[in-house]
N, C-alpha and C positions, 0 to 999 in steps of 0.2 A: 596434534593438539586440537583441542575441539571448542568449539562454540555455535551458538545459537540467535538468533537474527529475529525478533518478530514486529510484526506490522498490524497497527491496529487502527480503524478508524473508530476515537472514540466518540466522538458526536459533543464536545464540551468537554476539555479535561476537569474543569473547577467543578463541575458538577459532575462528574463520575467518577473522581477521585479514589473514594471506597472500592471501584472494580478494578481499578491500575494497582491499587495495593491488592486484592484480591488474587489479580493476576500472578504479580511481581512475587508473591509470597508463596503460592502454590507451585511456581513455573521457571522462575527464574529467569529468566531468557540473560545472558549477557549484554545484548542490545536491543532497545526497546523503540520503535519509531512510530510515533506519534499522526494520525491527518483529522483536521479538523476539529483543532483543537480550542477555538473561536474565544483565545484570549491575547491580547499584548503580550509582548514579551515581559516586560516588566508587573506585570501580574503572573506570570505562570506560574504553579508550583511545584517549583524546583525542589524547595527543600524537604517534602517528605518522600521524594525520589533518591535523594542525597542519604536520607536517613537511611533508606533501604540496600545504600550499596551502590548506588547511579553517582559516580562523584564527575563525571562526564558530562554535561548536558549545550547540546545547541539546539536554538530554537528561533523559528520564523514563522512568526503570529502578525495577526492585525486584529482589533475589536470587533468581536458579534461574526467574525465569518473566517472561514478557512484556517489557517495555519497547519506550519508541522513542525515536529521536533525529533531528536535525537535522544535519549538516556541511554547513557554507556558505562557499564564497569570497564571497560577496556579503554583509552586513551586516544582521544579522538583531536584531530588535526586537520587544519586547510580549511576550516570554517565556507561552505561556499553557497550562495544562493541565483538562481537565475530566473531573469524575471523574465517571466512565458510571457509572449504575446503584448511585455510589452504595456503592461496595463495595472502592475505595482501589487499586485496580491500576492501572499504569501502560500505557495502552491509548490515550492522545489527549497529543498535543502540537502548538500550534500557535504561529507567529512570523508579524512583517510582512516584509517586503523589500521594496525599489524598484529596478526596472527599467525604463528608459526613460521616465520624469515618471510612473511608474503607481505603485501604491502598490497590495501583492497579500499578499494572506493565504494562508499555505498550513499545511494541515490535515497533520499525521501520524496515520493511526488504524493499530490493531491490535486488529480485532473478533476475538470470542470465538470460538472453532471449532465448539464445539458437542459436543463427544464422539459418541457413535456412535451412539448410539438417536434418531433423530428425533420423540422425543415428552415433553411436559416433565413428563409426571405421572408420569415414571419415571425421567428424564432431567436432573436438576436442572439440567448446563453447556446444554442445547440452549434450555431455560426463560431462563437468563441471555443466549445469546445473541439470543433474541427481543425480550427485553426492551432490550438495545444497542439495537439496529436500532429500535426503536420511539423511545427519544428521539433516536435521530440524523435523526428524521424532523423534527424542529425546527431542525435545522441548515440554514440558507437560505446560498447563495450569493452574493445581493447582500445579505445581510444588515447591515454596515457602509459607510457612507455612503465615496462615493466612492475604492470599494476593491473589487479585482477580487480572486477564492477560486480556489485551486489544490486539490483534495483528494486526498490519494495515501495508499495503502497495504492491506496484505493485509486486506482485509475479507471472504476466509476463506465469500465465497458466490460461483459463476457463477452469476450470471442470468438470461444466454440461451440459448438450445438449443444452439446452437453453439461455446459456453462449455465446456463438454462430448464428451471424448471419444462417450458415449452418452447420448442425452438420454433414453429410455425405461432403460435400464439404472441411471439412476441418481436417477431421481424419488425412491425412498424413500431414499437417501444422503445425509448430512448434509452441506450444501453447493450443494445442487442440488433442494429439495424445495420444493415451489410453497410454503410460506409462507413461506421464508426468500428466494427469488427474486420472490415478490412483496411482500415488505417491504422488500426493498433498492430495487428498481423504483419503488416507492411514495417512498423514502428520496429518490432521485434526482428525480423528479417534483414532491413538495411544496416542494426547497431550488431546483429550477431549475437543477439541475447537469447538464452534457455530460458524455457518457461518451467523452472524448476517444479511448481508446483504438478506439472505434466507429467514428470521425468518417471515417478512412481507409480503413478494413476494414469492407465492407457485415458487416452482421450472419446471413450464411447463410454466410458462411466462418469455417474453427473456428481458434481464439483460443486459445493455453492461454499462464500462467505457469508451471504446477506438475505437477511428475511425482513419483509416491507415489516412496518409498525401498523400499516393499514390492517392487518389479516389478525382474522378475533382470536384464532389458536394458530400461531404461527410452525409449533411443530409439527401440529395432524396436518394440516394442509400440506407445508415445507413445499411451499413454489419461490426456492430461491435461485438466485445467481451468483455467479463466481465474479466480482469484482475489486478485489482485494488480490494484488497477485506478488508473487517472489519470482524476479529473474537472476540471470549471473551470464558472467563471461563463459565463453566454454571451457575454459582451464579449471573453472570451479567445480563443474558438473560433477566432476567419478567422487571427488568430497561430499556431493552431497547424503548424509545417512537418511534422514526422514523428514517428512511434511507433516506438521500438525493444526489441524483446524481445530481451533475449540469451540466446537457448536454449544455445549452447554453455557457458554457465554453468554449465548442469547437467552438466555431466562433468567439471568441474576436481576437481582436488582436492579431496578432503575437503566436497561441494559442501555448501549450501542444496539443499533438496528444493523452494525457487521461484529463480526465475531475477530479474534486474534487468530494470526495464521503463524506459524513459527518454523523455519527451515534450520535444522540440526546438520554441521559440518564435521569434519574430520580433517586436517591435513597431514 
């Protein structure tokens, strides 16, 4: 039995609505998850998600910053949210579904960015994002008994060299600085999570989701990063069929500064 998973930061769902249907109708994906979606829950739009076939939706918003959410054609349960660090923002949502007699947790995260200075004694958002990444190192993969983990979303670090337009050019850059690439790596390592997006694409070819809004032509240049990522338990891995980045995302209208990434299963 097969399905589809995609992860998108869309930067404002009220205002990009037009590219989520865009998406939703060229792509389909089964399950659609949502980061930074910078509206209350009770303003979200739900319903022309609903119209399309999403009659599933959970969602963990706050006004003007962060959120994420869930739209699912598949039947989603255990409603669950954790609040990182502690500090009331809407950064983690997670639901169960069943596919194929499996029973699969899948993670929504929206890690902190970190603002610009990569250092926390001057830096306080760089200090918070540290501090993310350090309890999500507690998050294990086979963590719950006879249940397979899907984790997706902008977690706002590339890790590997090739994650990176320049990997010397951008060591002191927030997002690509050996303690936030070795605290994610770490992250991934302690929970026993596949970096699915990896699994098809050796890691010496470059990888990106995300192209800056700063850059006057962002495809001739395309100095992006891989920040947007799909992991799983290892029992997921041999199901996975394909990785899809949809780079043309970034020139639609009105776009996301990341693009939708989409992992195709098989059970």
């Amino acid at each position: 039995m097969s399905f589809s998973v995609t992860t998108w930061n869309i930067n404002s769902v009220r205002l990009r609505m037009p590219i989520v249907e865009q998406l939703v109708l060229k792509h389909r994906p089964d399950i659609l998850c949502l980061q930074e979606t910078k509206v209350p829950n009770e303003l979200f739009p739900a319903a022309p998600l609903r119209a399309m076939g999403y009659d599933h939706i959970i969602i963990h918003g706050q006004k003007g910053y962060h959120g994420v959410a869930i739209a699912s054609r598949i039947p989603l349960t255990e409603d669950h949210r954790q609040d990182y660090c502690g500090v009331g923002d809407a950064r983690h949502i997670s639901a169960i579904f069943e596919r194929g007699n499996r029973r699969i947790r899948l993670h929504n995260f929206y890690v902190p960015a970190g603002g610009d200075e990569p250092d926390r004694t001057i830096n306080p958002k760089f200090g918070h994002k540290l501090d993310f990444i350090e309890e999500m190192k507690l998050l294990k993969a086979n963590g719950e008994t006879n249940t397979s983990a899907i984790l997706v979303g902008d977690l706002n670090i590339a890790p590997l060299e090739h994650d990176v337009w320049s990997h010397k050019q951008l060591l002191k850059i927030v997002s690509h600085t050996p303690v936030e690439t070795d605290g994610l790596l770490e992250v991934m390592r302690r929970g026993a999570w596949l970096d699915l997006m990896r699994q098809h694409v050796p890691a010496s070819e470059k990888l990106y989701t995300w192209w800056s809004y700063r850059a006057k032509d962002w495809e001739a240049a395309d100095r992006g990063r891989r920040l947007d990522h799909i992991w799983s338990s290892s029992d997921l891995g041999p199901h996975l069929k394909r990785i899809e980045i949809l780079k043309e995302a970034r020139g639609w209208d009105r776009p996301s500064d990341h693009v939708p990434v989409t992992a195709h299963f098989d059970l």
